[in-house]
C-alpha positions in Angstrom: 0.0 0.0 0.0 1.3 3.2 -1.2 1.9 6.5 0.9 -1.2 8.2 -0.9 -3.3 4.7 -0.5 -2.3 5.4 3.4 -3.6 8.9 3.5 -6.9 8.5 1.4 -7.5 5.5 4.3 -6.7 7.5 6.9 -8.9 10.6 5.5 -12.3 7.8 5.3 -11.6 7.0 8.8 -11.7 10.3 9.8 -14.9 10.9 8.0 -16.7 8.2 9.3 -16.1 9.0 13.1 -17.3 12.6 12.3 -20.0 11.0 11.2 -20.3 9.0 14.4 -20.1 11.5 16.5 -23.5 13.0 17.5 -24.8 15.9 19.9 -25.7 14.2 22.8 -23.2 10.9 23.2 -21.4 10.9 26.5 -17.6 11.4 26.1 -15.9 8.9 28.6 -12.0 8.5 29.3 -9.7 5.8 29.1 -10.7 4.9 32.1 -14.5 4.9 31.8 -14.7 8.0 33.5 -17.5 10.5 32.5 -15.7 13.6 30.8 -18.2 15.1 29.6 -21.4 15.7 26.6 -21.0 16.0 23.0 -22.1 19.7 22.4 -21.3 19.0 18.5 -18.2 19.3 16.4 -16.3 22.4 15.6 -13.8 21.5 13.1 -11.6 18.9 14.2 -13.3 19.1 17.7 -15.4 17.9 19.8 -16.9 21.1 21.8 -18.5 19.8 25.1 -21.9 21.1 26.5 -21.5 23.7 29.3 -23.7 22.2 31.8 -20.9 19.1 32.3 -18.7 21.6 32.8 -17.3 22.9 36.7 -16.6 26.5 35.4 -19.5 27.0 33.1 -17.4 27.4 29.8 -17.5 25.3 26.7 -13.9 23.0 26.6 -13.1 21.1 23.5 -11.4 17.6 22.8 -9.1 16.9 19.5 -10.7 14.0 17.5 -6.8 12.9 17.4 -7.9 11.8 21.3 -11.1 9.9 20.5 -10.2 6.2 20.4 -13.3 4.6 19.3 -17.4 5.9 19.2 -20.7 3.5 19.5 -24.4 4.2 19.8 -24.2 5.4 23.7 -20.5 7.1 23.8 -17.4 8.7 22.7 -14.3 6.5 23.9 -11.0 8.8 24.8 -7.4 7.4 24.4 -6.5 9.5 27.7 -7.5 10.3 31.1 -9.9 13.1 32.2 -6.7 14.8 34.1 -4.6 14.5 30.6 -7.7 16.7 28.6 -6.5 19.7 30.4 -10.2 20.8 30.8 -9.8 23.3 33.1 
């Protein structure tokens, strides 16, 4: 598999869990930990709702942390301490 082959995989992947991702799912860390709610997706982020939040502000999450999504939750590769979510 080429370089290109490589990228245009990686670039469907990405698309699909954009897809997957829906106002609403529960954002949970590595360690099963509730982080948060999905808000809705700003880019190449997840923007959380406020009322999860302890200081009443909108925080976001890099897709580039999300390991895996299904029908009840988002799935983070780290823990809630490692999001830096103030």
């Amino acid at each position: 598999m080429t370089q290109n082959d490589m990228s245009q995989v990686d670039d469907a992947m990405e698309q699909d869990l954009k897809a997957r991702i829906t106002e609403h799912l529960q954002i949970k860390d590595v360690n099963g930990e509730h982080v948060g709610t999905v808000d809705h997706l700003d880019g190449d982020r997840i923007k959380l709702t406020k009322s999860d939040s302890s200081d009443g502000q909108h925080h976001y999450i890099d897709l580039s942390d999300v390991r895996s999504v299904d029908d009840v939750a988002v799935y983070l590769e780290k823990s809630r301490d490692d999001l830096n979510l103030g």
